[in-house]
TORKEGU-973778 format. One record per residue (C-alpha): residue number from 0; x, y, z; residue in three letters. Coordinates in steps of 0.25 Angstrom, whole numbers, plus 5000, padded with zeros to 4 digits. Layout:
BEGIN
nr->NUM u->X v->Y w->Z rest->ALA
...
This chain:
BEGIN
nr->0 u->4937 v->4894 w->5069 rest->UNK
nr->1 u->4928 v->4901 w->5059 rest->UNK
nr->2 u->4932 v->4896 w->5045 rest->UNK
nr->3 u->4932 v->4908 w->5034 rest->UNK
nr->4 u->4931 v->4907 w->5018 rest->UNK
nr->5 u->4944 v->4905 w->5013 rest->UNK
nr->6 u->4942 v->4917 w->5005 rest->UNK
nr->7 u->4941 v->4926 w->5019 rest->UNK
nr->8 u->4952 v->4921 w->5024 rest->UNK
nr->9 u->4962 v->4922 w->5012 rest->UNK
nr->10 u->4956 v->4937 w->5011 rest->UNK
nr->11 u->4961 v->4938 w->5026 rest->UNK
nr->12 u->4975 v->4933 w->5022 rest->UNK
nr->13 u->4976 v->4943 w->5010 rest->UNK
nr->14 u->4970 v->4954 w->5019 rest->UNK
nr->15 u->4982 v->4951 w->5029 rest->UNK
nr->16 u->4992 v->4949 w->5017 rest->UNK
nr->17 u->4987 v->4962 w->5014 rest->UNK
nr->18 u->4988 v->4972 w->5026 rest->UNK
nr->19 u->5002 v->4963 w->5028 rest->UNK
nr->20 u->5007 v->4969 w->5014 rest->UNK
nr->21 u->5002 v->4985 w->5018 rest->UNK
nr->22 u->5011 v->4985 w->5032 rest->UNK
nr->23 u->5022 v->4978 w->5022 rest->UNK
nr->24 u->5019 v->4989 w->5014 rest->UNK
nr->25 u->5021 v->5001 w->5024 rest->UNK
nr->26 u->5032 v->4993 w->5028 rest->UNK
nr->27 u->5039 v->4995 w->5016 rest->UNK
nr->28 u->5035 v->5009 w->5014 rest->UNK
nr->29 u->5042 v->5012 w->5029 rest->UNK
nr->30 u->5054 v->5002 w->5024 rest->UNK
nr->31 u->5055 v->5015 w->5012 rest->UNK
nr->32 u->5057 v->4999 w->5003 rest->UNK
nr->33 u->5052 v->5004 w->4990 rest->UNK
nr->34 u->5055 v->4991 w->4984 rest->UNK
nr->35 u->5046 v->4983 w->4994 rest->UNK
nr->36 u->5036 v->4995 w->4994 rest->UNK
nr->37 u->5033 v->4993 w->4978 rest->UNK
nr->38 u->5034 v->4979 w->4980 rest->UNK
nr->39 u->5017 v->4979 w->4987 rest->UNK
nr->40 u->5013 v->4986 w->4974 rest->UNK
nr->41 u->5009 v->4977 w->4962 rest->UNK
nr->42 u->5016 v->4981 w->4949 rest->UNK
nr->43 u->5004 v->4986 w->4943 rest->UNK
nr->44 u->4999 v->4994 w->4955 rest->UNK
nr->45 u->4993 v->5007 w->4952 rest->UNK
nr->46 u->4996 v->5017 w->4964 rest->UNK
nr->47 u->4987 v->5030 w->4966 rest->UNK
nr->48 u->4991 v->5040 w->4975 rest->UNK
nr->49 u->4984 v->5053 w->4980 rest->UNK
nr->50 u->4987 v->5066 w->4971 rest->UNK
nr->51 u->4996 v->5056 w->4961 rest->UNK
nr->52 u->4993 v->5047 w->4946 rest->UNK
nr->53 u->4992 v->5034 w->4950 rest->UNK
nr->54 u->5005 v->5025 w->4949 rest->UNK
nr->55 u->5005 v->5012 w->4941 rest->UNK
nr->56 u->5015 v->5001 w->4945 rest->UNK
nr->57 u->5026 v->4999 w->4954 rest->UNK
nr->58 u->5034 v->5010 w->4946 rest->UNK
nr->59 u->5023 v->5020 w->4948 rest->UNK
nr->60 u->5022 v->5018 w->4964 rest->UNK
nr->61 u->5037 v->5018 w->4964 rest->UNK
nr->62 u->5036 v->5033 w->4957 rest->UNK
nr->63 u->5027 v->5037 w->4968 rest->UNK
nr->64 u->5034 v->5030 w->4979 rest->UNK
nr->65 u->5048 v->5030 w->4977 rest->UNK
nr->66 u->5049 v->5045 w->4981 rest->UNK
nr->67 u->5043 v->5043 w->4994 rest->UNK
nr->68 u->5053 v->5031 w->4998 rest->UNK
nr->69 u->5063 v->5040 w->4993 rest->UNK
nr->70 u->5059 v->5053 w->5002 rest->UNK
nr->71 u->5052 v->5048 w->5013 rest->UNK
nr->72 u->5052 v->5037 w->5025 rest->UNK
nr->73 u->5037 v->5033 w->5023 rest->UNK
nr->74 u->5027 v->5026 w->5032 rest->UNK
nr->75 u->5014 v->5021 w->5029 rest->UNK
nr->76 u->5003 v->5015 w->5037 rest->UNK
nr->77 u->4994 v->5007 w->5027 rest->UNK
nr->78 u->4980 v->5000 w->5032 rest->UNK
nr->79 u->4969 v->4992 w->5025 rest->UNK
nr->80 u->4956 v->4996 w->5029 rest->UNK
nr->81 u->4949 v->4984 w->5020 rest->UNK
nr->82 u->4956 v->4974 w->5010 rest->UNK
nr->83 u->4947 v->4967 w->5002 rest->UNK
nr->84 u->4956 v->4954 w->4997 rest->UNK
nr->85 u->4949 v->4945 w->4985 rest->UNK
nr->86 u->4958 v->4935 w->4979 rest->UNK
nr->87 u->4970 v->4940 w->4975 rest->UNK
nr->88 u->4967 v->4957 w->4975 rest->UNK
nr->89 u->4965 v->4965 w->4986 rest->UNK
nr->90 u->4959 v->4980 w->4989 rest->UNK
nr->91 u->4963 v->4988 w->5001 rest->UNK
nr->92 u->4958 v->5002 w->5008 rest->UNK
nr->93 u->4968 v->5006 w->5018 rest->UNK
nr->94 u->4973 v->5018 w->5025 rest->UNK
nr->95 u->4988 v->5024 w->5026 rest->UNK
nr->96 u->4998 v->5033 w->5033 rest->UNK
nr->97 u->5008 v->5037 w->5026 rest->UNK
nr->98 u->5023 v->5045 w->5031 rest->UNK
nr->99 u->5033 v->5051 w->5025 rest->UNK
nr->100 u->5044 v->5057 w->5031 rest->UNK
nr->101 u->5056 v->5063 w->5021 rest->UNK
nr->102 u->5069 v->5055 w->5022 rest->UNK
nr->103 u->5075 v->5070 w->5021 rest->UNK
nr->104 u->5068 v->5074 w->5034 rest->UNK
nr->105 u->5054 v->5080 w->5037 rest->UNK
nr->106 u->5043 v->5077 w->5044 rest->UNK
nr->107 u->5033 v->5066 w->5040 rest->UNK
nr->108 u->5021 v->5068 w->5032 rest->UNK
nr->109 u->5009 v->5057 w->5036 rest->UNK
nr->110 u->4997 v->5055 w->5024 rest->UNK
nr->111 u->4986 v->5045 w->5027 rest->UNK
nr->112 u->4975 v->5041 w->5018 rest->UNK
nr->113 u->4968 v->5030 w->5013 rest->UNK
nr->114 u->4968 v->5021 w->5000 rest->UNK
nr->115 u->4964 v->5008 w->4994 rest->UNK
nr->116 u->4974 v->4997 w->4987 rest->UNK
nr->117 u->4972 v->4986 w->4979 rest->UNK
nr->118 u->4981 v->4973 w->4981 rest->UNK
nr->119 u->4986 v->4960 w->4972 rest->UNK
nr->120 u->4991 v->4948 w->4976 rest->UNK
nr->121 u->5003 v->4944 w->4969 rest->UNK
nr->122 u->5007 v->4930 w->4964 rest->UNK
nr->123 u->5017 v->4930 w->4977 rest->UNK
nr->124 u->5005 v->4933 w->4986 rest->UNK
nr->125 u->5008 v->4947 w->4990 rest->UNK
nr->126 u->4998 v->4958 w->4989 rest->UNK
nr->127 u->5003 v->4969 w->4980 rest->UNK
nr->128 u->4994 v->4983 w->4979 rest->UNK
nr->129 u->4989 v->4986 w->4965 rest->UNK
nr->130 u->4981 v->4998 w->4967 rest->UNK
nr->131 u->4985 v->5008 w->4978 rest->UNK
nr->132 u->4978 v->5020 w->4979 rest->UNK
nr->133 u->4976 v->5029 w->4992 rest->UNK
nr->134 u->4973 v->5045 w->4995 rest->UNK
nr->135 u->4976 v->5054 w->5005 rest->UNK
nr->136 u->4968 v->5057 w->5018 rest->UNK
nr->137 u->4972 v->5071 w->5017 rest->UNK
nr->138 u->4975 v->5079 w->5005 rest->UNK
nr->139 u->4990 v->5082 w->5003 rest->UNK
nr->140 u->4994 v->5096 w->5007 rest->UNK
């Protein structure tokens, strides 16, 4: 057995913490739990979506995302490309997929793109997204 700096290996654990709390996260988004959903966002997470002001705080996603929980059965598909873990902070590159499909009826509408987060660990341990920025692959019709 090859030892490794303690420091790689604990990079490891947050790197698997990590990806564990982004299919936690689609979960939720798929569960339409918009409690659970606001809960993987620190409270003072600035959000910046494509075409829109950025959002500051949980009350700011919550503006943004409340109407699609309300609208739409969602799915997401969320992957890291790279994390880079030091200490307690964390940056991640990742692509998505993303799917509405109105609760009214319709058909669904599938966006993918790309986007970068950072991440804090909280007292509890848990990761929780401080900065959450992504954009489009392709421009909105």
């Amino acid at each position: 057995m090859i030892d490794t700096p303690l420091s790689v290996r604990a990079s490891s654990a947050a790197e698997f913490e990590i990806r564990r709390m982004a299919t936690e996260y689609s979960q939720s988004i798929a569960a339409g739990d918009r409690k659970r959903f606001l809960g993987f966002f620190a409270e003072d997470i600035v959000m910046m979506p494509p075409e829109q002001p950025a959002a500051r705080g949980r009350v700011g996603v919550a503006a943004i995302t409340d109407p699609l929980f309300d609208q739409f059965t969602m799915r997401e598909q969320f992957e890291y490309i790279e994390l880079c873990v030091v200490n307690d902070w964390a940056t991640g590159t990742f692509t998505y997929s993303f799917s509405v499909t109105p609760k009214s009826g319709g058909a669904t509408t599938t966006e993918t793109g790309k986007g970068i987060v950072w991440l804090r660990r909280t007292l509890a341990g848990s990761w929780q997204f401080t900065q959450f920025i992504w954009n489009r692959d392709h421009a909105t019709e």
